[in-house]
PDB file of N, CA, C and O in Angstrom:
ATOM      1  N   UNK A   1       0.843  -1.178   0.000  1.00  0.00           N
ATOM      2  CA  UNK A   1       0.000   0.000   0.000  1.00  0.00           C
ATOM      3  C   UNK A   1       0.888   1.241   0.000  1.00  0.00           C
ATOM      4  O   UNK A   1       1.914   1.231   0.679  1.00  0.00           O
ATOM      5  N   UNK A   2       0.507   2.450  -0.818  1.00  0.00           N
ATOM      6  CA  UNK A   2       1.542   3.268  -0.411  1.00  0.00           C
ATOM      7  C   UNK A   2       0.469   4.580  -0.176  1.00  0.00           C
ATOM      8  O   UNK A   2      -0.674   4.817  -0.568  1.00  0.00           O
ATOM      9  N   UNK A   3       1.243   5.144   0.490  1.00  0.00           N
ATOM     10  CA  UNK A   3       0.497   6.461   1.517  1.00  0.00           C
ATOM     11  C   UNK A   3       0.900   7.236   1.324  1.00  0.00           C
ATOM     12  O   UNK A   3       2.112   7.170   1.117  1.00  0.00           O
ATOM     13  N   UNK A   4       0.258   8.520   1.240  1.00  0.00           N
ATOM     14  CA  UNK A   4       0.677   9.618   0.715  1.00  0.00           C
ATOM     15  C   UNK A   4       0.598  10.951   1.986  1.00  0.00           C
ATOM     16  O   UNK A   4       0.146  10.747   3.113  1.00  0.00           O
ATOM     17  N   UNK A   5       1.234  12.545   1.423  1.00  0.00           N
ATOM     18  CA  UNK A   5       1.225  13.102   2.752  1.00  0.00           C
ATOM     19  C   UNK A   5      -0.468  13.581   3.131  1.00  0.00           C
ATOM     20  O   UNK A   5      -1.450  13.867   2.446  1.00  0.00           O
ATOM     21  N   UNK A   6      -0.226  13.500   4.368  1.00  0.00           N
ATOM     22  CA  UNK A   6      -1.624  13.921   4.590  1.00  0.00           C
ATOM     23  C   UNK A   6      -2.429  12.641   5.185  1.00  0.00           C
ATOM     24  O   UNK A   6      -3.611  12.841   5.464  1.00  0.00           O
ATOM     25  N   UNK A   7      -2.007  11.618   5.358  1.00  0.00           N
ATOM     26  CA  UNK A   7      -2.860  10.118   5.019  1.00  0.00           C
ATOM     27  C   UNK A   7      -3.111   9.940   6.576  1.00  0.00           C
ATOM     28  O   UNK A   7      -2.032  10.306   7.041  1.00  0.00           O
ATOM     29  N   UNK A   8      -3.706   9.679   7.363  1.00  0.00           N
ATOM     30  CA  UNK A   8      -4.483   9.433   8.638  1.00  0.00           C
ATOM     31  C   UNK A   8      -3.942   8.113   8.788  1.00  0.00           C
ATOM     32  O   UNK A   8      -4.099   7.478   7.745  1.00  0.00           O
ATOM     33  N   UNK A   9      -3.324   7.411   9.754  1.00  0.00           N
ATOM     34  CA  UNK A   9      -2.847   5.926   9.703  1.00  0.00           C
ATOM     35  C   UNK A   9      -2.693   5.648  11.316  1.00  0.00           C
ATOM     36  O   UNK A   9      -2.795   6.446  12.248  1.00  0.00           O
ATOM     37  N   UNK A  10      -2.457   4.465  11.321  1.00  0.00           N
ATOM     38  CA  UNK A  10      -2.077   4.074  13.041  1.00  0.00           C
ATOM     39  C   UNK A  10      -1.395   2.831  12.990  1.00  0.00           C
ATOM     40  O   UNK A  10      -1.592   1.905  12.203  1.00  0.00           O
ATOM     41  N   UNK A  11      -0.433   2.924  14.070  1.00  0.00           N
ATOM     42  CA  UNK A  11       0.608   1.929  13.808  1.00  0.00           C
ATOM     43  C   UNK A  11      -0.074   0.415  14.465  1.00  0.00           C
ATOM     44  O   UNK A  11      -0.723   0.220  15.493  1.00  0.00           O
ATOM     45  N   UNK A  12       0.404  -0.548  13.354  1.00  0.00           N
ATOM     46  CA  UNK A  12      -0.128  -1.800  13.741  1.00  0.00           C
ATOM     47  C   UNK A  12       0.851  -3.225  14.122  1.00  0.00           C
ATOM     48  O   UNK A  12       0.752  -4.300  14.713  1.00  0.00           O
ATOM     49  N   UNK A  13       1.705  -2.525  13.455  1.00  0.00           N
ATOM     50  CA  UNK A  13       3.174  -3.654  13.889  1.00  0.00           C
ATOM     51  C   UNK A  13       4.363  -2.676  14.105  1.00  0.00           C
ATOM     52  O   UNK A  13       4.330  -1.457  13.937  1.00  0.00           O
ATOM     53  N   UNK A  14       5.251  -3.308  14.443  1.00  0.00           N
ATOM     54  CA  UNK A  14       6.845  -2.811  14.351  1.00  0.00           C
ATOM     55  C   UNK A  14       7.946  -3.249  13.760  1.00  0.00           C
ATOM     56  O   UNK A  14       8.365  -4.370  14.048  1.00  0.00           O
ATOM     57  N   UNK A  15       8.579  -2.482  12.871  1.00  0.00           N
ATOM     58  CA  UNK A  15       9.356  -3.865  12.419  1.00  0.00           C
ATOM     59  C   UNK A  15       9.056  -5.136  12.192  1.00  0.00           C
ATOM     60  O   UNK A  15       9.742  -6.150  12.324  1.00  0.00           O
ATOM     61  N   UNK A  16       7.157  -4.867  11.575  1.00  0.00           N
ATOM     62  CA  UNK A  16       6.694  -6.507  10.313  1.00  0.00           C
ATOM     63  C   UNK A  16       6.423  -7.167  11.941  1.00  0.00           C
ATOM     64  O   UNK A  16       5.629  -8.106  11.876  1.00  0.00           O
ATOM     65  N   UNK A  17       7.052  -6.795  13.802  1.00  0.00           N
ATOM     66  CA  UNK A  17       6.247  -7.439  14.094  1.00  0.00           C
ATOM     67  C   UNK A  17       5.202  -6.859  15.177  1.00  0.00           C
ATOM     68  O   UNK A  17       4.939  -5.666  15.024  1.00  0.00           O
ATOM     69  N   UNK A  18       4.455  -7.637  16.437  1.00  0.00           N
ATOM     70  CA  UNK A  18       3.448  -7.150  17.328  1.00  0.00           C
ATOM     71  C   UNK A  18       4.070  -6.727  18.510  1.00  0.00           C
ATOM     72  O   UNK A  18       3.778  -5.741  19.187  1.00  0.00           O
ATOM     73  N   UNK A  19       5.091  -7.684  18.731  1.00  0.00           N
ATOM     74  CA  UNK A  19       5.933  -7.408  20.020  1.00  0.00           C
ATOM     75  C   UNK A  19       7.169  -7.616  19.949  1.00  0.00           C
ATOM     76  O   UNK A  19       7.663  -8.431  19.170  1.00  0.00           O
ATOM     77  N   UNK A  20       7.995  -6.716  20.970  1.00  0.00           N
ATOM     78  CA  UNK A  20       9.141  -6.782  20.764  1.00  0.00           C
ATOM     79  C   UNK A  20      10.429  -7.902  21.173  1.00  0.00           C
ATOM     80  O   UNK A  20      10.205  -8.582  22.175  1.00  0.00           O
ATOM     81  N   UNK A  21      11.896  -8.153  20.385  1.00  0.00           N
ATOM     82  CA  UNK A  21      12.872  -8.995  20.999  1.00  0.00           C
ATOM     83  C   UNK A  21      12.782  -8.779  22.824  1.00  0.00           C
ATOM     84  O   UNK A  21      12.669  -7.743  23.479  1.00  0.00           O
ATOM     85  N   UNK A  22      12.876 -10.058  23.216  1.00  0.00           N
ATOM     86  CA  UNK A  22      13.462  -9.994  24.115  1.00  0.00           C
ATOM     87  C   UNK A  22      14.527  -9.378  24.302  1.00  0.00           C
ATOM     88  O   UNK A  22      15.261  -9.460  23.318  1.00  0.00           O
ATOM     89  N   UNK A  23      15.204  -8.428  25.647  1.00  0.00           N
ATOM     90  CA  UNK A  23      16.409  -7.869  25.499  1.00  0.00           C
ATOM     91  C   UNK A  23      16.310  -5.901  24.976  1.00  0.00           C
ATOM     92  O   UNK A  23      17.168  -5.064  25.254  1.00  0.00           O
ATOM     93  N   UNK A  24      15.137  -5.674  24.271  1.00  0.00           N
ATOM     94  CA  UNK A  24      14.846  -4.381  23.909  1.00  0.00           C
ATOM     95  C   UNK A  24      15.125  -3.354  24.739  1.00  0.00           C
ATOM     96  O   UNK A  24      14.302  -3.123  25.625  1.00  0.00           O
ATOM     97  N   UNK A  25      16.143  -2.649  24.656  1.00  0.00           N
ATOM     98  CA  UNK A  25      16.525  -1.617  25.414  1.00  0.00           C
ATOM     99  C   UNK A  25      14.805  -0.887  25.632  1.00  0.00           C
ATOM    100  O   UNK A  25      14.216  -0.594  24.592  1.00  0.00           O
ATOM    101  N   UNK A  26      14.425  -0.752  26.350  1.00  0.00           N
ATOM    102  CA  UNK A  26      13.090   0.590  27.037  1.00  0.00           C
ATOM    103  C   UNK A  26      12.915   1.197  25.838  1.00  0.00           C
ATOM    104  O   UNK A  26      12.013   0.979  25.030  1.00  0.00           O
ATOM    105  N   UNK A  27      14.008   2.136  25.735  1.00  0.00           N
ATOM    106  CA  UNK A  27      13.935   3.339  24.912  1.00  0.00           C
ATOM    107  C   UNK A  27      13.968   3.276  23.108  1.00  0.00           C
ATOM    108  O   UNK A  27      13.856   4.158  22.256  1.00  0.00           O
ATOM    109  N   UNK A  28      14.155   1.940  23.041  1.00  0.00           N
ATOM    110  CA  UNK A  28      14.001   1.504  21.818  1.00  0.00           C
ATOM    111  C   UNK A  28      12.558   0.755  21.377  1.00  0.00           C
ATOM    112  O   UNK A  28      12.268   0.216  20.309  1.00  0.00           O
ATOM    113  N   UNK A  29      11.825   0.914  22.511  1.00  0.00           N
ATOM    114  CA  UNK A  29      10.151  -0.287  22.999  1.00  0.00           C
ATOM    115  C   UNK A  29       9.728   0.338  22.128  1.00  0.00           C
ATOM    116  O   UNK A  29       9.304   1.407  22.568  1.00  0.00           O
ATOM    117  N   UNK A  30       9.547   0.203  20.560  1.00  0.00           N
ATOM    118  CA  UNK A  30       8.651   1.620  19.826  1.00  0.00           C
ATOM    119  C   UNK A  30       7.036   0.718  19.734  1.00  0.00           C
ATOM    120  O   UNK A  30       5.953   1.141  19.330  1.00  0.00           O
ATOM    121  N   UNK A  31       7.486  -0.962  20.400  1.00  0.00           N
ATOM    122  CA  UNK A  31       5.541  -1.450  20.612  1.00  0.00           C
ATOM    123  C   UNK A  31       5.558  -1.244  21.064  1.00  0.00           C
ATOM    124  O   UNK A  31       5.917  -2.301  21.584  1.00  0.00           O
ATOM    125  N   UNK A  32       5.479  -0.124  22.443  1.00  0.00           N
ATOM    126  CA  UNK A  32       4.537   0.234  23.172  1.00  0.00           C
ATOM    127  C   UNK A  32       3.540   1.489  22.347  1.00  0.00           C
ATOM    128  O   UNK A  32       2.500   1.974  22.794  1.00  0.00           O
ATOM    129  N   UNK A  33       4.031   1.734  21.385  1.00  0.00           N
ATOM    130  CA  UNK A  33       3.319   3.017  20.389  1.00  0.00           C
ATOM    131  C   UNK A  33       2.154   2.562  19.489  1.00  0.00           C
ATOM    132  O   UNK A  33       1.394   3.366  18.950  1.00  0.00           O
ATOM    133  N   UNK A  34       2.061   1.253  19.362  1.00  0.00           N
ATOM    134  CA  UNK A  34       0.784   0.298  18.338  1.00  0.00           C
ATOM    135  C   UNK A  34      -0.155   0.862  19.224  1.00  0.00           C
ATOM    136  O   UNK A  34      -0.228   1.132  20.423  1.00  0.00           O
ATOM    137  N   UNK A  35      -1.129   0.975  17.796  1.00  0.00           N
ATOM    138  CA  UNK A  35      -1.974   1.205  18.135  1.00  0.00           C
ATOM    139  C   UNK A  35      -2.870   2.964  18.071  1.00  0.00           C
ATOM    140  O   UNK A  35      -4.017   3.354  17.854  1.00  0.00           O
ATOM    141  N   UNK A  36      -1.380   3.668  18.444  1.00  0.00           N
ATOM    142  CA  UNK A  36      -1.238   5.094  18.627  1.00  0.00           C
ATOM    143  C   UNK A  36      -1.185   5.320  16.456  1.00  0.00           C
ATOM    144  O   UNK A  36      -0.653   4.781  15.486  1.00  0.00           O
ATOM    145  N   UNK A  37      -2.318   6.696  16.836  1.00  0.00           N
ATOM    146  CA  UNK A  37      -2.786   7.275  15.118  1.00  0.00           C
ATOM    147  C   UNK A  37      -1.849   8.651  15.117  1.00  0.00           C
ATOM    148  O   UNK A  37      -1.488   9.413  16.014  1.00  0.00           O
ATOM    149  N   UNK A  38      -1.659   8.610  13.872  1.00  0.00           N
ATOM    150  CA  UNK A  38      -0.619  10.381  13.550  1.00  0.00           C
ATOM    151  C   UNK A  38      -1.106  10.087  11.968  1.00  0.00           C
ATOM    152  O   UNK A  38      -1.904   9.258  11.531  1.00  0.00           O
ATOM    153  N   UNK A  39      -0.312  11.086  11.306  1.00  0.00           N
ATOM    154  CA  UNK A  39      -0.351  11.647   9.906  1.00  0.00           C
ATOM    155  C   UNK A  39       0.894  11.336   9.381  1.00  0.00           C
ATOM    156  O   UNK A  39       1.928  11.251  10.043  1.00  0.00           O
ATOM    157  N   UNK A  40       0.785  11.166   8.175  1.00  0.00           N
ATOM    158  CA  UNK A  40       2.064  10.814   7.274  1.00  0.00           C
ATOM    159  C   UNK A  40       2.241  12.658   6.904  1.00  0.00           C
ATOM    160  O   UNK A  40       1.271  13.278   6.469  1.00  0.00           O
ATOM    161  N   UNK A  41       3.527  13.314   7.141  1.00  0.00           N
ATOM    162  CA  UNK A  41       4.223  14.040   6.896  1.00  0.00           C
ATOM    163  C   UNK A  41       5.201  14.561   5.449  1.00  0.00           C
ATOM    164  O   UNK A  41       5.447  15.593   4.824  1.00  0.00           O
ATOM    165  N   UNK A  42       5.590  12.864   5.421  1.00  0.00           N
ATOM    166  CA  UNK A  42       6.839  12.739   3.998  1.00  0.00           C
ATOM    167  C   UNK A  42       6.501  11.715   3.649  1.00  0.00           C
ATOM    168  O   UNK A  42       6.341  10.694   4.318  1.00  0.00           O
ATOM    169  N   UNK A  43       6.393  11.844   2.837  1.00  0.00           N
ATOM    170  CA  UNK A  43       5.773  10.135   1.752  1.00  0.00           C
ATOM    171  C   UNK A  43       6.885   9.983   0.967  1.00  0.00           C
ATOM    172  O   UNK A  43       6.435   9.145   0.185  1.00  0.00           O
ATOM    173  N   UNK A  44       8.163  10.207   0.554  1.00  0.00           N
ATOM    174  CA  UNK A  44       8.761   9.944  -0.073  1.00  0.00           C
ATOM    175  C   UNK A  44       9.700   9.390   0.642  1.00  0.00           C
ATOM    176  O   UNK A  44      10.404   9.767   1.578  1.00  0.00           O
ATOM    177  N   UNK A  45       9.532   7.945  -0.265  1.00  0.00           N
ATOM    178  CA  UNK A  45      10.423   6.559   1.247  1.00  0.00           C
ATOM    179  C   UNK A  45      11.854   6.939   1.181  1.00  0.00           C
ATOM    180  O   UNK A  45      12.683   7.062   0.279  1.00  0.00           O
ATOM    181  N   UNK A  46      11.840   7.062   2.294  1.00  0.00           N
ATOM    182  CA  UNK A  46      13.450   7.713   3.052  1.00  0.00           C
ATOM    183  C   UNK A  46      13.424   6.891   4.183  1.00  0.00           C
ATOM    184  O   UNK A  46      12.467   6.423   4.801  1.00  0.00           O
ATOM    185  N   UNK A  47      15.179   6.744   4.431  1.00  0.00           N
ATOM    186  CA  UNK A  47      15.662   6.459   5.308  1.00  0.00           C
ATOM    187  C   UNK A  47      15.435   4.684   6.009  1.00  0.00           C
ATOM    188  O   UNK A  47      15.212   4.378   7.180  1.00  0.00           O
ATOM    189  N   UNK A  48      15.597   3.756   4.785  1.00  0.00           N
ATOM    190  CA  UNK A  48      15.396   2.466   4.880  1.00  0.00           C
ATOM    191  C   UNK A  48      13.796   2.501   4.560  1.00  0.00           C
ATOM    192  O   UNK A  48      13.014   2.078   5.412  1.00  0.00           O
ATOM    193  N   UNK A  49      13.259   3.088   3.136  1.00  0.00           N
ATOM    194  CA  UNK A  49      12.300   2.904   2.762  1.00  0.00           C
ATOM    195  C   UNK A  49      11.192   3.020   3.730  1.00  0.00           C
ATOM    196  O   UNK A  49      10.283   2.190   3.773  1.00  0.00           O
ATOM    197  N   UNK A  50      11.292   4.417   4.788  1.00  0.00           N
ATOM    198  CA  UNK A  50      10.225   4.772   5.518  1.00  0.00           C
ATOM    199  C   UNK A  50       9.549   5.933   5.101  1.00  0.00           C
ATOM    200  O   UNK A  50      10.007   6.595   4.169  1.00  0.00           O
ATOM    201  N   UNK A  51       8.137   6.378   5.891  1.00  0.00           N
ATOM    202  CA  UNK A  51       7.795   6.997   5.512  1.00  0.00           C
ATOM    203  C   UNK A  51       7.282   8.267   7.023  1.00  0.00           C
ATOM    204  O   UNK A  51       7.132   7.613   8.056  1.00  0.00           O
ATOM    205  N   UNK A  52       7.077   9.521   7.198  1.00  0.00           N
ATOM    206  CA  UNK A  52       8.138  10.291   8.533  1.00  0.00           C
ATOM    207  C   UNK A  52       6.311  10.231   8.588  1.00  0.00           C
ATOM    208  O   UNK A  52       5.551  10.636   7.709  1.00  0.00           O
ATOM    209  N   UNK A  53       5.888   9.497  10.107  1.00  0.00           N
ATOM    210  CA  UNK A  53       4.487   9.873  10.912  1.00  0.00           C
ATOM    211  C   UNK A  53       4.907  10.398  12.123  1.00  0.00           C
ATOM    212  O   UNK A  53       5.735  10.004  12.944  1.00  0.00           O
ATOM    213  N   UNK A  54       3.708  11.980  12.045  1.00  0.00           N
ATOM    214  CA  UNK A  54       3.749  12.720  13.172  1.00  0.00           C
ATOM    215  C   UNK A  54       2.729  12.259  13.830  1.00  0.00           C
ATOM    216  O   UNK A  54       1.701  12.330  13.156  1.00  0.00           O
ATOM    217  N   UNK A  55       2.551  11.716  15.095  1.00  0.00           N
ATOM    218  CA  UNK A  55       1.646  10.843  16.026  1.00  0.00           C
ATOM    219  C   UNK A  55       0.980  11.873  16.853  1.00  0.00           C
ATOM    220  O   UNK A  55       1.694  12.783  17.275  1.00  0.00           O
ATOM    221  N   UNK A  56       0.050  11.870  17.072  1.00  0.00           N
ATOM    222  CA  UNK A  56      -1.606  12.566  17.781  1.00  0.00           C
ATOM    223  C   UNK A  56      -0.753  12.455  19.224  1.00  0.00           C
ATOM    224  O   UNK A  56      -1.241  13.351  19.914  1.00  0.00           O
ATOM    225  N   UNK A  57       0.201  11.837  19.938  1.00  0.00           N
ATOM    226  CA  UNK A  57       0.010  11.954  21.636  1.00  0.00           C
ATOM    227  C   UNK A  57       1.653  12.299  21.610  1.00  0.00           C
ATOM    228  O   UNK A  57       2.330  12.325  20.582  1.00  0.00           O
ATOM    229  N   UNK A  58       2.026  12.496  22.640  1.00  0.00           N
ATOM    230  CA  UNK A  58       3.380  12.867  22.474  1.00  0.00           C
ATOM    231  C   UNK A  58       4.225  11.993  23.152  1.00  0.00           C
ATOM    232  O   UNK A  58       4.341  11.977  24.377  1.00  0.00           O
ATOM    233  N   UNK A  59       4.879  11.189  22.294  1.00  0.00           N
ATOM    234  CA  UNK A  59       6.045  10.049  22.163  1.00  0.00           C
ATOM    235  C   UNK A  59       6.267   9.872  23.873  1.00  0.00           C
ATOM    236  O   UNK A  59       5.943   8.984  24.662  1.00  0.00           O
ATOM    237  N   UNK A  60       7.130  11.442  24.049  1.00  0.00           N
ATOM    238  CA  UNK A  60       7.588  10.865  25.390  1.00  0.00           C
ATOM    239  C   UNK A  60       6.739  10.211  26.864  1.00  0.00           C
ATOM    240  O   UNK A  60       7.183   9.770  27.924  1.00  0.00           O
ATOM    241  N   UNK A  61       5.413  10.387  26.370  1.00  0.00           N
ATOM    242  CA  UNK A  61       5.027   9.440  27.346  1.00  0.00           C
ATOM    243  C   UNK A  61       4.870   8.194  27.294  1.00  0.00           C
ATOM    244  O   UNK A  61       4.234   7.589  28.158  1.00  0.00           O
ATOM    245  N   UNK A  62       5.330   7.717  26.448  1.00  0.00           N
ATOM    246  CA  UNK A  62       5.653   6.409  26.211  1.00  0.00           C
ATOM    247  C   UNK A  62       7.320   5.484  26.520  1.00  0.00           C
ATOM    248  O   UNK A  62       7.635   4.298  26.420  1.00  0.00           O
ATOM    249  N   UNK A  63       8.275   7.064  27.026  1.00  0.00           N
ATOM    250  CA  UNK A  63       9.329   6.548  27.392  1.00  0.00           C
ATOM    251  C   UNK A  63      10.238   6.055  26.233  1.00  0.00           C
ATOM    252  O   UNK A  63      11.153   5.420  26.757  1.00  0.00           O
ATOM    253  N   UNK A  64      10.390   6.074  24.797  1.00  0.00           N
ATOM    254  CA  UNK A  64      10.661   6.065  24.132  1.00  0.00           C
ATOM    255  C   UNK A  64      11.742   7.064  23.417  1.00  0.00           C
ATOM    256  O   UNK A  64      11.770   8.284  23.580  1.00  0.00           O
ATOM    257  N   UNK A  65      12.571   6.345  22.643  1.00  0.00           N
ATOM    258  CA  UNK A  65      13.548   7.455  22.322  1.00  0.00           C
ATOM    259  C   UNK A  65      12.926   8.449  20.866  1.00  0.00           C
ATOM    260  O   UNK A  65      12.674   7.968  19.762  1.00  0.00           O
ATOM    261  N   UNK A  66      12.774  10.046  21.296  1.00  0.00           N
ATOM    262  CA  UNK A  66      11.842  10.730  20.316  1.00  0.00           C
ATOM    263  C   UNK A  66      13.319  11.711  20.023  1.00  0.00           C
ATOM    264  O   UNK A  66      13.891  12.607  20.643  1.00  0.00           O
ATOM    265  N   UNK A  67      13.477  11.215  19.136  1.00  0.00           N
ATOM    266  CA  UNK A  67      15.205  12.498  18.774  1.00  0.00           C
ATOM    267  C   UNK A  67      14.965  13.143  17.393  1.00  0.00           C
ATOM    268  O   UNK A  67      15.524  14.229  17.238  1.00  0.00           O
ATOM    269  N   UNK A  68      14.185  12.640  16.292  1.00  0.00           N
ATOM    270  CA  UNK A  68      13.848  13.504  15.008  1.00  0.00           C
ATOM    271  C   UNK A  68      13.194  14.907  15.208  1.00  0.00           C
ATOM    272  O   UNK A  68      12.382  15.237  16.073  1.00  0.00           O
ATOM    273  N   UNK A  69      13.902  15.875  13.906  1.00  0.00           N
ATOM    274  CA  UNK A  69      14.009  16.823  14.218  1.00  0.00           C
ATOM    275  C   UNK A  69      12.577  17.551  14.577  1.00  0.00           C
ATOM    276  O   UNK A  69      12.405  18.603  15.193  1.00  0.00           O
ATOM    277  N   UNK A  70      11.464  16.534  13.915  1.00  0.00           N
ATOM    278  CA  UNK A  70      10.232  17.064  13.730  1.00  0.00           C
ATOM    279  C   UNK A  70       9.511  16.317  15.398  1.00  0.00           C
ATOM    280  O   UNK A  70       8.975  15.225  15.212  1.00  0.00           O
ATOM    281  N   UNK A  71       9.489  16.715  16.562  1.00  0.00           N
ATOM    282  CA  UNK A  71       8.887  16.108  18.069  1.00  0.00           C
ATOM    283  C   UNK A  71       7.670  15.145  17.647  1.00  0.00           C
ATOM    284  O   UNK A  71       6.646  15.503  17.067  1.00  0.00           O
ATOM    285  N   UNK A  72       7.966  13.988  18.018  1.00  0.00           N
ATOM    286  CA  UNK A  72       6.496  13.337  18.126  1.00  0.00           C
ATOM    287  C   UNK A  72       6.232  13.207  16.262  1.00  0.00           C
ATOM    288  O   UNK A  72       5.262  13.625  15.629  1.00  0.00           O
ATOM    289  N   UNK A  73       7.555  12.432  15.697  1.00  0.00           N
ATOM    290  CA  UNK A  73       7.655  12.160  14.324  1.00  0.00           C
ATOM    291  C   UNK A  73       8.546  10.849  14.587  1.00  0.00           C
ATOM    292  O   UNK A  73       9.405  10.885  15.467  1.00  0.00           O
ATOM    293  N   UNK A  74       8.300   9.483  13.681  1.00  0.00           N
ATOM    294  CA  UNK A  74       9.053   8.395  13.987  1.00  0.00           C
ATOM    295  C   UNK A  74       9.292   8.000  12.057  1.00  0.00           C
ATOM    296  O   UNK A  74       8.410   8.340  11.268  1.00  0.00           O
ATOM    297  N   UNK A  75      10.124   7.530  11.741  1.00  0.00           N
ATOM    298  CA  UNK A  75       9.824   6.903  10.141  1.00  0.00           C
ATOM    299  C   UNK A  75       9.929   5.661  10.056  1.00  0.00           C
ATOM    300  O   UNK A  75      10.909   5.021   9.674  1.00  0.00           O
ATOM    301  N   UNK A  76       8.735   5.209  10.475  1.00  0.00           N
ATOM    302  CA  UNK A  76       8.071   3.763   9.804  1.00  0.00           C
ATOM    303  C   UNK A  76       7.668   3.309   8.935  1.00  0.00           C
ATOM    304  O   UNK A  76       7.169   4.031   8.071  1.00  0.00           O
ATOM    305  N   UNK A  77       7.704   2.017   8.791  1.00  0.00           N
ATOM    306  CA  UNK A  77       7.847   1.129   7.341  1.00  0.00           C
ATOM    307  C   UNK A  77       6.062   1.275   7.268  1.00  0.00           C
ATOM    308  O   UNK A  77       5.087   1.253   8.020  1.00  0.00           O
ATOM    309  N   UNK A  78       6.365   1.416   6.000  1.00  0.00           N
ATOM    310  CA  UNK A  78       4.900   1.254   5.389  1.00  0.00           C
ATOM    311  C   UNK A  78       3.756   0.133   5.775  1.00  0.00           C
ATOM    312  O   UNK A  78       2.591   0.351   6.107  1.00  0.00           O
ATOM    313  N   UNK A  79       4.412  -1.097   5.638  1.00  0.00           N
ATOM    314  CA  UNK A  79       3.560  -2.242   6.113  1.00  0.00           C
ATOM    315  C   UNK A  79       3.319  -2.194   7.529  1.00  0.00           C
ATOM    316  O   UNK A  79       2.498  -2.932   8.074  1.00  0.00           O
ATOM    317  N   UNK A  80       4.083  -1.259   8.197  1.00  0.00           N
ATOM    318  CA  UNK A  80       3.735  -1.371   9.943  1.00  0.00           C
ATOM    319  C   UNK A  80       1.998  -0.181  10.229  1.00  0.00           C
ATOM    320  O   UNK A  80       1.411  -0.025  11.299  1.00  0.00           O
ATOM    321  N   UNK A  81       1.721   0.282   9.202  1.00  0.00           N
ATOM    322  CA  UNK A  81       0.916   0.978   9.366  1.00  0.00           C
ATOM    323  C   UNK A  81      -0.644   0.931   8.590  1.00  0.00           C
ATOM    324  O   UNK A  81      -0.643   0.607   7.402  1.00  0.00           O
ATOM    325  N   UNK A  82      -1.505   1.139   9.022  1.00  0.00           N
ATOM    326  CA  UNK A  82      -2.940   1.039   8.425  1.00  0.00           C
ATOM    327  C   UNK A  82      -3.730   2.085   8.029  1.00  0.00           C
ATOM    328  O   UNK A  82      -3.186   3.034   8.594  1.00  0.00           O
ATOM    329  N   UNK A  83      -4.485   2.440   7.537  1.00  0.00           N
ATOM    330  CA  UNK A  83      -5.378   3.492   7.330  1.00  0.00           C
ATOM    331  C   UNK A  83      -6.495   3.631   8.690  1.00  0.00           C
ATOM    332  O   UNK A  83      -7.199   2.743   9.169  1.00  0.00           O
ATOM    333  N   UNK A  84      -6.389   4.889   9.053  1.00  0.00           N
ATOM    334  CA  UNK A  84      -7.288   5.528   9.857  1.00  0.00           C
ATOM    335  C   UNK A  84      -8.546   6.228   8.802  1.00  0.00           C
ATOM    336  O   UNK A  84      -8.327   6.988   7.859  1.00  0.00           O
ATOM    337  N   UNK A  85      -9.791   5.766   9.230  1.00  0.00           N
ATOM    338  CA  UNK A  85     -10.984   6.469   8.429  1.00  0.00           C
ATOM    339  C   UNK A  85     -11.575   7.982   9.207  1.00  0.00           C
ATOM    340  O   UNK A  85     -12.492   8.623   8.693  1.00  0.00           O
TER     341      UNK A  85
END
């Protein structure tokens, strides 16, 4: 599926999966974010064929590492994400 900017979506896997390796540093836990809806930003696949979603709640309460330049922006793989209606 490919998504364009503007596109309403919510994350449904991570990395193709539901939950994470055993061993997952905390701050790398990005399943604890499934589930959580944002907007596609950049549709043009960058950066290991991702695409840059700015998410509706703000990352850091999830304890997660949020370092892109855009706050509460992650670039996830296309297949990790679904359409929001």
């Amino acid at each position: 599926m490919q998504f364009t900017k503007g596109t309403k979506v919510k994350l449904k896997t991570f990395l193709g999966k539901a939950n994470p390796t055993k061993g997952t540093n905390p701050q790398d836990n990005y399943w604890k974010i499934i589930g959580q809806r944002g907007e596609i930003i950049e549709d043009t696949l960058n950066y290991n064929d991702r695409v840059l979603v700015l998410f509706e709640k703000d990352l850091d309460q999830f304890e997660v590492a949020n370092h892109n330049p855009i706050i509460n922006s992650l670039w996830i793989l296309p297949d990790d994400l679904e359409l929001v209606e």
